[in-house]
C-alpha positions as CSV (number, residue, x, y, z in Angstrom):
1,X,0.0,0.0,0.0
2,X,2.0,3.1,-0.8
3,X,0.5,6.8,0.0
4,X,1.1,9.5,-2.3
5,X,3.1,11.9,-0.9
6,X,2.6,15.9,-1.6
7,X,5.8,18.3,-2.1
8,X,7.0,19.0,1.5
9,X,6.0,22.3,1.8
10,X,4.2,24.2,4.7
11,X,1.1,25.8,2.8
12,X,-1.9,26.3,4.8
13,X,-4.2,24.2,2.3
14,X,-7.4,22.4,4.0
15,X,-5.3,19.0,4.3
16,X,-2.7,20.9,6.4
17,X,-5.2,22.8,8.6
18,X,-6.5,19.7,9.1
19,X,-3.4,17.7,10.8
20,X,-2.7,20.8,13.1
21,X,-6.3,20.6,14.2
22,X,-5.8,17.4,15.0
23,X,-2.6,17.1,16.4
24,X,-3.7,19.7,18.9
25,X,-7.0,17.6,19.6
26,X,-4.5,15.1,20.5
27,X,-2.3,17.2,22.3
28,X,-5.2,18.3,24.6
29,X,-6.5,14.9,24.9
30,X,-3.1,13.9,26.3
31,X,-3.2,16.4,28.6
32,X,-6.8,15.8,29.8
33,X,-6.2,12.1,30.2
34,X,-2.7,12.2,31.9
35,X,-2.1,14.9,33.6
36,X,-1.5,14.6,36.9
37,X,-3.1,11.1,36.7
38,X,-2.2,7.3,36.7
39,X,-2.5,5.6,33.3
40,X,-5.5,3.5,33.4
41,X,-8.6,3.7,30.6
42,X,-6.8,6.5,29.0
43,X,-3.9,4.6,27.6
44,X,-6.2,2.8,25.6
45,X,-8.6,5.6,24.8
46,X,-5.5,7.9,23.4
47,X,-4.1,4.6,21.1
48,X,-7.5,4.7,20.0
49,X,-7.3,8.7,19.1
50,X,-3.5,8.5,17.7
51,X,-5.6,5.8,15.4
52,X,-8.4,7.5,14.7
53,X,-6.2,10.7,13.5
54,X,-4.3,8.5,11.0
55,X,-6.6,6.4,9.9
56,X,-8.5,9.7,8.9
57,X,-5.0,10.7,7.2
58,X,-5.2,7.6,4.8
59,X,-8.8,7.9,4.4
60,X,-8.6,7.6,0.5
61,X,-5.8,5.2,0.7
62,X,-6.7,2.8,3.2
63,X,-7.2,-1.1,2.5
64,X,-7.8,-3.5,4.8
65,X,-5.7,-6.5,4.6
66,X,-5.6,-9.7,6.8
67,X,-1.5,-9.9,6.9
68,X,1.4,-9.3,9.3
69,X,1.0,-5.2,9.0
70,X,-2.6,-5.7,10.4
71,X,-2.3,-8.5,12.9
72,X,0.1,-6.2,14.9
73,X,-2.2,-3.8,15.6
74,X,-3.9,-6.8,18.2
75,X,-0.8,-6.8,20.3
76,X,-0.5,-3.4,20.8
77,X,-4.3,-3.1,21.8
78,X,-3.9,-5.7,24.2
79,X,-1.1,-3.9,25.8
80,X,-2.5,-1.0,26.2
81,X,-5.5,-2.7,28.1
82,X,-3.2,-3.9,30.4
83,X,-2.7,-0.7,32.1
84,X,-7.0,-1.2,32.5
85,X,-7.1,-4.7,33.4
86,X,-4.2,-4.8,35.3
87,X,-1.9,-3.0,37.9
88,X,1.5,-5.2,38.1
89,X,4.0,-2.0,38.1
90,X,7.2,-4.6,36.0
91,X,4.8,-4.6,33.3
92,X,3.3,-1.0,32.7
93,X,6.8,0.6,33.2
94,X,8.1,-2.5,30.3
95,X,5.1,-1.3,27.9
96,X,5.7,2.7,28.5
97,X,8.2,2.2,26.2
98,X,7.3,-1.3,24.1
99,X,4.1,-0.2,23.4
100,X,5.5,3.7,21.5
101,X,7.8,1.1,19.6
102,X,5.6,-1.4,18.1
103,X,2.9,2.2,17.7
104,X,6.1,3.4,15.5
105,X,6.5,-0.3,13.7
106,X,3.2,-0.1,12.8
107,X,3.0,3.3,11.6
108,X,5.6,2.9,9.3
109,X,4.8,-0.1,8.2
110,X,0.9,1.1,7.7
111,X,2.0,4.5,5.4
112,X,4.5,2.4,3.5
113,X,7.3,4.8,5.2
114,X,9.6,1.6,5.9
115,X,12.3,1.0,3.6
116,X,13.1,-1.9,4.5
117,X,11.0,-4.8,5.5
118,X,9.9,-5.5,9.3
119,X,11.4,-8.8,9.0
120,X,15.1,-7.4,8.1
121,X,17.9,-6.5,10.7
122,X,17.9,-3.2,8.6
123,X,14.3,-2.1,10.0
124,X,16.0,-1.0,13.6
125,X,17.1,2.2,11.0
126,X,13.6,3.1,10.1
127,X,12.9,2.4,13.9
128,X,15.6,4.9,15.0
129,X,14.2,7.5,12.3
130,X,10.6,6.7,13.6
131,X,11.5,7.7,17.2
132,X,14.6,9.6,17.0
133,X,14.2,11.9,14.0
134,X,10.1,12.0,12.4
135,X,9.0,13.5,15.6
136,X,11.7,15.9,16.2
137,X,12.2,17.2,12.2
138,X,9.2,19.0,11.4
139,X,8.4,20.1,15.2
140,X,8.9,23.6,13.9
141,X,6.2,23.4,11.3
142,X,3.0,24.0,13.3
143,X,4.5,27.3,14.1
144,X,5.3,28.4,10.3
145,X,2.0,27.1,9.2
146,X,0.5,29.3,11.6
147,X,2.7,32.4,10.4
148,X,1.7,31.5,6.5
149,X,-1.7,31.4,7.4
150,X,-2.1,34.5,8.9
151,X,0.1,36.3,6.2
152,X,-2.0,34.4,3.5
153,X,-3.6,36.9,1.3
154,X,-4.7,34.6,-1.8
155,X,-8.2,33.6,-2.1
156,X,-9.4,35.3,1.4
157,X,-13.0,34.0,1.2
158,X,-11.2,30.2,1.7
159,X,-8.6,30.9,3.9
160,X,-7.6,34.7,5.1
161,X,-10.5,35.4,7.1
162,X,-11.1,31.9,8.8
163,X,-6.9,31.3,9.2
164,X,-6.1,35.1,10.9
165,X,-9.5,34.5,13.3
166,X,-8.1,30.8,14.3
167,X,-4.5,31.8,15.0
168,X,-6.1,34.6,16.9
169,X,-8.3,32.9,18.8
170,X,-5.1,30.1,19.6
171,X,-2.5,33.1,20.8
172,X,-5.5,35.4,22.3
173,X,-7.1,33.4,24.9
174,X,-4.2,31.5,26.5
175,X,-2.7,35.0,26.9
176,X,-5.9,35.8,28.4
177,X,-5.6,33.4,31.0
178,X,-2.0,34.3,31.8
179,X,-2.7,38.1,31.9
180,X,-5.9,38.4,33.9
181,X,-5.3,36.6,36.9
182,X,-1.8,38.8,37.4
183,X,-4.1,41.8,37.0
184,X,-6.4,40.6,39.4
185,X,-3.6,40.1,42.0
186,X,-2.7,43.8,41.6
187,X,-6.0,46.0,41.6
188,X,-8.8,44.5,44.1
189,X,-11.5,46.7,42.3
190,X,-10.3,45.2,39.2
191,X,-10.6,41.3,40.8
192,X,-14.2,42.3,42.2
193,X,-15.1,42.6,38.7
194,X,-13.4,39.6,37.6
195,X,-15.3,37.9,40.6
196,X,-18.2,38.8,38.8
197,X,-17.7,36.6,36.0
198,X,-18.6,33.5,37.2
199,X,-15.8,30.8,37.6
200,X,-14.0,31.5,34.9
201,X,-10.6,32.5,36.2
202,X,-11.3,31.0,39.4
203,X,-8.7,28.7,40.7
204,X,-6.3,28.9,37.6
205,X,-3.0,28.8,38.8
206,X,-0.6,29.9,36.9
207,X,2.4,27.6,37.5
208,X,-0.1,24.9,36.5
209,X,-1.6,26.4,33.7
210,X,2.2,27.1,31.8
211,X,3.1,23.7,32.5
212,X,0.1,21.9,31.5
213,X,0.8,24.3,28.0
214,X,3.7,23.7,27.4
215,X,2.5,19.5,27.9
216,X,0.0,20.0,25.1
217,X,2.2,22.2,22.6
218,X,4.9,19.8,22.6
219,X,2.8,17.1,22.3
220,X,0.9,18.8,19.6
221,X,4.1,19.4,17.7
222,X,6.0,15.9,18.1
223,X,2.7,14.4,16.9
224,X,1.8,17.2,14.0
225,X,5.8,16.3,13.4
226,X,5.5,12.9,13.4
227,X,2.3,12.5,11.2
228,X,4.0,14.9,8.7
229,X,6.8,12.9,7.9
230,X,4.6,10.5,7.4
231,X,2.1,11.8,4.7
232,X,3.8,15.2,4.0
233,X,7.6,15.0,4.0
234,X,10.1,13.7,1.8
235,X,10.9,9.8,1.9
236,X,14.4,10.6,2.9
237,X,15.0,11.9,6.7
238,X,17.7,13.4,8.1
239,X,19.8,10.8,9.7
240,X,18.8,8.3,7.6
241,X,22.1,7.0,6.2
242,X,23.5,4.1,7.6
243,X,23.3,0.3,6.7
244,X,23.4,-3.1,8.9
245,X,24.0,-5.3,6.8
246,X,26.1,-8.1,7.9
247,X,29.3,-9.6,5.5
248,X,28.6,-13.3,3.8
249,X,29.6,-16.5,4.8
250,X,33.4,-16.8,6.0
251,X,33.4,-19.5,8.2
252,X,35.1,-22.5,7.4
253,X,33.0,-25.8,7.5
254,X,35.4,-27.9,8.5
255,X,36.9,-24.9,11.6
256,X,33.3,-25.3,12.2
257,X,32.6,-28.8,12.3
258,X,35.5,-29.0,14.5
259,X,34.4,-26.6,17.1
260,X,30.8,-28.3,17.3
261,X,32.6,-31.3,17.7
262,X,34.0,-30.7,21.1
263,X,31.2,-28.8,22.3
264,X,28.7,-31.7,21.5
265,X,31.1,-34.1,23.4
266,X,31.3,-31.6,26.3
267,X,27.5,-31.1,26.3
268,X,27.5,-35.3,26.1
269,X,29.3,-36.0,29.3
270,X,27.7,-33.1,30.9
271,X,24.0,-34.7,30.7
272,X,25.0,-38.1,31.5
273,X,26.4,-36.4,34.7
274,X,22.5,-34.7,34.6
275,X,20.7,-38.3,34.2
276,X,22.6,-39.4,36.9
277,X,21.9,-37.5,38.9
278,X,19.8,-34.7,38.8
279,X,16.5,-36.6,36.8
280,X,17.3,-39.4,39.4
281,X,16.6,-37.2,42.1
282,X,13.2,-37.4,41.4
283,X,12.8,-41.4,42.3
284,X,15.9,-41.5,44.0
285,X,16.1,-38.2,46.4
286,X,18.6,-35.1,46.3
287,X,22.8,-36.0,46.0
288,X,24.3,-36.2,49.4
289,X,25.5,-33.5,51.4
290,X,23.1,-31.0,48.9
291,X,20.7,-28.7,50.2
292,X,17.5,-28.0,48.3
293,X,19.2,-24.0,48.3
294,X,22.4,-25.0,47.0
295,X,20.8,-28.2,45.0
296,X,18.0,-25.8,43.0
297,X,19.7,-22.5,42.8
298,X,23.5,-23.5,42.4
299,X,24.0,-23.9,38.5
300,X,20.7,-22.1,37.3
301,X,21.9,-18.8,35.9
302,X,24.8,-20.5,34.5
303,X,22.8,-22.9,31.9
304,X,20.4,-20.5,30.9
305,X,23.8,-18.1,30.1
306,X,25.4,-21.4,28.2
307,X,21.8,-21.6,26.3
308,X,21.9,-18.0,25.2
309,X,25.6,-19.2,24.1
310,X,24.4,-22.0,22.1
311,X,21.9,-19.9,20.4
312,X,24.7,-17.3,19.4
313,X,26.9,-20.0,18.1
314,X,24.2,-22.0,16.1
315,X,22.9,-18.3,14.3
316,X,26.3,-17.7,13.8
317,X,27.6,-21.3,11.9
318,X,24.0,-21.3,10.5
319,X,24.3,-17.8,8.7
320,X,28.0,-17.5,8.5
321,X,29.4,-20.9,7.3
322,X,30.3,-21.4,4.2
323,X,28.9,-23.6,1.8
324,X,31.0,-26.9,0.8
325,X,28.4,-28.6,-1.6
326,X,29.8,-31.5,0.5
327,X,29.0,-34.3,3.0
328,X,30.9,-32.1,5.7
329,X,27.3,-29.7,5.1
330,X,25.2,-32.6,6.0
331,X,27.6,-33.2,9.3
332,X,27.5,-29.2,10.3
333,X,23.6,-30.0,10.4
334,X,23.6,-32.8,12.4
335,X,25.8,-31.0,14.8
336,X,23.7,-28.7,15.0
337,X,21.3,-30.5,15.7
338,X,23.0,-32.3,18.8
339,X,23.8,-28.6,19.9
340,X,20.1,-28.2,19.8
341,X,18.9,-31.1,21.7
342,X,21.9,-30.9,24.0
343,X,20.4,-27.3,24.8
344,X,16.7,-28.6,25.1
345,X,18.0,-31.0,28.4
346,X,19.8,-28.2,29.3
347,X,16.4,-26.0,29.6
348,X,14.8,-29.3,31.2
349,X,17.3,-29.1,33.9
350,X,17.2,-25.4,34.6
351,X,13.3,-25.7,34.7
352,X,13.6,-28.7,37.3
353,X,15.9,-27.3,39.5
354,X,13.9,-23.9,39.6
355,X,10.8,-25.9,40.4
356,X,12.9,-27.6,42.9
357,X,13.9,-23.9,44.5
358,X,9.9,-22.8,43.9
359,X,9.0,-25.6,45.8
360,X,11.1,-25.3,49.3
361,X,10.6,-21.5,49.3
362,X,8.1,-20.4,47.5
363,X,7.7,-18.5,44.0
364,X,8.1,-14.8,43.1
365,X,8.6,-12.7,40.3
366,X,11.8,-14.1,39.3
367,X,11.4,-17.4,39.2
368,X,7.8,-17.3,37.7
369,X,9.8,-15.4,34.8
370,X,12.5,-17.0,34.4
371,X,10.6,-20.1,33.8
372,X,8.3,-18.2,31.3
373,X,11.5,-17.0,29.9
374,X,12.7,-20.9,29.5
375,X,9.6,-22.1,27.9
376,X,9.8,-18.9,24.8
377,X,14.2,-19.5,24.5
378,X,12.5,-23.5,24.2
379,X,10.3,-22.4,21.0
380,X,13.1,-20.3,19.7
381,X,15.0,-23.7,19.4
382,X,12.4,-25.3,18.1
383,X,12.1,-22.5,15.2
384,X,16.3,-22.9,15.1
385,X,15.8,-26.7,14.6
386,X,13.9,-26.2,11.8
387,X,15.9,-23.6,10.3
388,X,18.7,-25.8,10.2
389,X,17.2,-28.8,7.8
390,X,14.9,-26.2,6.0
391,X,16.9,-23.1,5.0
392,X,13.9,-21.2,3.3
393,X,12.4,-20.6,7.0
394,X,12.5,-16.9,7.7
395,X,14.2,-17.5,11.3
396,X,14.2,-13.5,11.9
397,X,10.4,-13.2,11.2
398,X,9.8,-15.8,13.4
399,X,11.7,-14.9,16.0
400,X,9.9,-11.3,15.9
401,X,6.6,-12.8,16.1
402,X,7.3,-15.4,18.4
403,X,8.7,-12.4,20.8
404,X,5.9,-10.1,20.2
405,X,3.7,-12.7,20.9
406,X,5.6,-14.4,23.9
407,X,5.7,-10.8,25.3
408,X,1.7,-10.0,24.7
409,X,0.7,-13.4,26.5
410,X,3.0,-13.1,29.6
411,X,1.4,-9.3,30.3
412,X,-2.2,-11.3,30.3
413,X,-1.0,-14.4,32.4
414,X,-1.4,-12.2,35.8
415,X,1.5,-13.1,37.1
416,X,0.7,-11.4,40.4
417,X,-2.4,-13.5,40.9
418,X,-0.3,-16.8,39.7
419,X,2.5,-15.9,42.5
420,X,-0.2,-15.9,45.3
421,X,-2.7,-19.2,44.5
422,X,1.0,-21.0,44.5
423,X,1.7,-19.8,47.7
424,X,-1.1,-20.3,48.8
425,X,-1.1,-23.7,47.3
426,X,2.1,-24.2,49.8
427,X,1.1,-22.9,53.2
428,X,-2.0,-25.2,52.6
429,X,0.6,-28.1,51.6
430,X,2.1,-27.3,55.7
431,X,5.2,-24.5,54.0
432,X,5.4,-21.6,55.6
433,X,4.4,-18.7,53.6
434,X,6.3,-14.6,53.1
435,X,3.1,-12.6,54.5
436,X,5.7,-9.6,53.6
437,X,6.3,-10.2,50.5
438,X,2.3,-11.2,48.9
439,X,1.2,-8.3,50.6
440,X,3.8,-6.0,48.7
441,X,2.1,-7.6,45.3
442,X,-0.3,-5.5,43.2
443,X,-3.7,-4.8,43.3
444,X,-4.4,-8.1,41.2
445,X,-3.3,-10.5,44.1
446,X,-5.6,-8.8,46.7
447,X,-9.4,-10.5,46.0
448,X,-7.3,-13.8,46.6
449,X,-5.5,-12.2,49.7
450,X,-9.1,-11.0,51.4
451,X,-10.3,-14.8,50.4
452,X,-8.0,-16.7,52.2
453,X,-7.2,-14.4,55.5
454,X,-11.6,-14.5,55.9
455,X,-11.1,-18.6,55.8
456,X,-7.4,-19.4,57.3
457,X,-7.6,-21.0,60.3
458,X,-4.1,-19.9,61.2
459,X,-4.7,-16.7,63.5
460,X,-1.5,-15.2,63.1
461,X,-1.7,-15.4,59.2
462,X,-4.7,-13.5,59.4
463,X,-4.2,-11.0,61.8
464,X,-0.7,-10.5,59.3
465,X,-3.5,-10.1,56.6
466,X,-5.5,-7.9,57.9
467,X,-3.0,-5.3,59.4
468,X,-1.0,-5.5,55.4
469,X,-4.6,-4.8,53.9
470,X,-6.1,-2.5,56.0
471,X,-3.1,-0.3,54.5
472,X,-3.8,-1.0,51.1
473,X,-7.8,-0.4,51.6
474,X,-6.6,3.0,53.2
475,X,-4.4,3.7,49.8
476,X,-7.5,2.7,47.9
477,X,-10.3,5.2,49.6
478,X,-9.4,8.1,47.6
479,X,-11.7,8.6,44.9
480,X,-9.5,8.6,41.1
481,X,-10.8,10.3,38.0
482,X,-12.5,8.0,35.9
483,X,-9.1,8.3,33.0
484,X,-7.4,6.7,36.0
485,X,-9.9,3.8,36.1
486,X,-8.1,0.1,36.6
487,X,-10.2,-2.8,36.9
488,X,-7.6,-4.6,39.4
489,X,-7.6,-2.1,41.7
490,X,-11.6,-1.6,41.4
491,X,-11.9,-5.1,42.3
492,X,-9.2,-4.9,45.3
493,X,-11.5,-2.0,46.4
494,X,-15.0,-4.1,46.5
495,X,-12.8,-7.0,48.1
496,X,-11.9,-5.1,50.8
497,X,-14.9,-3.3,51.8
498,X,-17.2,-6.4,51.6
């Protein structure tokens, strides 16, 4: 879908008036949804707007098309309802900045602005132009269009009149509102007959009032910016030269074969030591003179650091390794592939000894992660596996999907909620369980908190309840504007008071 593109000039045509207006809708809209309040609805409401403003932009150029452009457009919805469903703090401070890359993806990849496909290591330069350079290059722009339209002479009955009443009416009244309370402060008579007017200056400070300005022009001029570049502005951007492309293959296959070689025989004699031993444990009980502590955690970090190392080494022989035409191809595959499956036990073990840690002291943010984060590396190997018998596989695709959607699924998995019923799940089971620490959760764990200190039989868990949630009913009874509005924290609200 490619756009057709005007000659980047600044006239004050209808098309033109047109983006400011809207780019200072949404500049005002930003400001009356987050100003001085937590994200909630409105981070969903203003993706909606930022939407609705280009979609009206490619109004006689938009086609709707069921492909990878498109389908992107669901993850970044569903992120943004995060900060409504939900209220885990990791998460909406991760998607302040994920979701404004994958809005800038999209963009680009919507107007046909990309030069290069999303797929390629080169798009991370229309990404740095997309969030470095489109909203920054034509900032200045709202504030010549304005000058052109109120020196416009030509054809007055479309634009003079109209254009020199608007920019009026834009510098006038905020001057207004600057000027008259400082008059008021300095002649009483003159503030009894401001008093008169009823509520109108009343209560504007003006420390607020510049700031809160300056929020919606800069806003209205890194969007008006960015939309520009995007339907107005030349294809080429400042900043845009630069290349990533990577050299061709210049590995040897046999150097290759026999570094994979040793590491496979390594890898070998390191899970027989494994199947001895650690899958044992499961019939057979822990090694002697090992703790569950140094068992479990001893070891952990360091295979999920050798499985990021595999997957470095197999991209690198699998995109770097000259081609032989020659059995010794066939052999750098099935070493591979032992480098694969090797990794695979290597995840199994990980997973089983973090289980093993989850399980004699309980689960937390980390170690729910990290196993989430063991189960997407798993499917990246599984993509890799594939990659190495079928070469037409686009492995960087994949892996961009795979992410985005890995990413998407673990915001909606509540991990808050997850951490607690486990817990839970324990203390039931006779472990003790960190009052301290599930009461420090968010808002999501808190229905399941109120559940279980209003049926525990132990009295000291309870009373440890009741004094931790009593503080977080007290942060909840302020009333929040409805942009702040968060289902996880309404429900936390009607958990406590019933």
């Amino acid at each position: 879908m490619q756009l057709q593109k005007s000659k980047e000039d600044c006239l004050p045509n209808k098309e033109n008036i047109y983006l400011l207006l809207a780019s200072l809708m949404l500049g005002l809209l930003f400001d009356f949804l987050f100003h001085g309040k937590a994200p909630g609805s409105s981070y969903p409401l203003y993706v909606i707007a930022l939407y609705g403003t280009l979609f009206w932009q490619m109004r006689q150029n938009l086609t709707l098309k069921l492909d990878w452009t498109w389908l992107l457009s669901i993850p970044i919805f569903a992120l943004s309802l995060t900060y409504l469903l939900y209220s885990n703090q990791i998460f909406a401070s991760l998607n302040f900045l994920i979701i404004p890359l994958l809005l800038v993806s999209h963009t680009l990849l919507l107007t046909s602005n990309n030069r290069y496909k999303w797929f390629e290591l080169q798009f991370l330069l229309d990404m740095q132009q997309g969030v470095f350079i489109r909203p920054l290059a034509n900032s200045l722009k709202p504030f010549s269009l304005l000058s052109k339209l109120v020196e416009r002479r030509a054809k007055p009955e479309k634009f003079g009149v109209a254009g020199r009443v608007l920019v009026g009416l834009l510098v006038g009244i905020p001057l207004l509102i600057i000027i008259v309370p400082l008059l008021a402060s300095a002649d009483d008579v003159f503030r009894h007959f401001i008093d008169l007017i009823p509520n109108i200056f009343k209560g504007i400070r003006i420390d607020e009032f510049v700031a809160r300005l300056l929020i919606v022009t800069t806003v209205t001029c890194l969007v008006f910016s960015y939309l520009w570049s995007l339907f107005r502005a030349k294809r080429s951007l400042p900043g845009a030269s630069g290349s990533l492309k990577l050299s061709g293959a210049f590995l040897d296959p046999l150097t290759v074969t026999t570094i994979l070689v040793l590491i496979d025989l390594l890898y070998a004699f390191f899970i027989a030591i494994q199947f001895s031993y650690l899958f044992g444990s499961m019939s057979y009980g822990l090694p002697q003179n090992f703790t569950y502590a140094q068992y479990a955690r001893k070891g952990f970090f360091e295979l999920v650091a050798v499985t990021l190392i595999n997957l470095v080494i197999l991209l690198g022989n699998m995109n770097f390794v000259k081609a032989s035409g020659s059995r010794i191809d066939k052999v750098v595959k099935g070493l591979n592939t032992v480098l694969v499956a090797s990794t695979f036990i290597m995840l199994l073990s990980a997973h089983f000894r973090m289980s093993l840690y989850e399980e004699a002291y309980g689960f937390t943010y980390l170690r729910v992660l990290t196993h989430a984060f063991m189960g997407y590396l798993a499917v990246l190997f599984v993509v890799t596996l594939v990659k190495i018998w079928r070469q037409t596989l686009p492995m960087l695709k994949s892996y961009i999907v795979i992410s985005i959607i890995a990413y998407t699924l673990v915001n909606y998995i509540n991990v808050d909620s997850l951490i607690v019923r486990n817990n839970l799940e324990r203390f039931n089971k006779g472990y003790p369980i960190d009052i301290s620490y599930v009461t420090t959760l968010s808002y999501d764990a808190v229905p399941q908190l109120v559940d279980f200190m209003n049926t525990t039989s132990d009295k000291g868990v309870a009373a440890q309840l009741q004094t931790a949630l009593a503080r977080r009913k007290q942060a909840l009874a302020p009333a929040i504007p409805w942009q702040s509005l968060n289902l996880a924290k309404y429900r936390a609200r009607e958990a406590l008071l019933h």
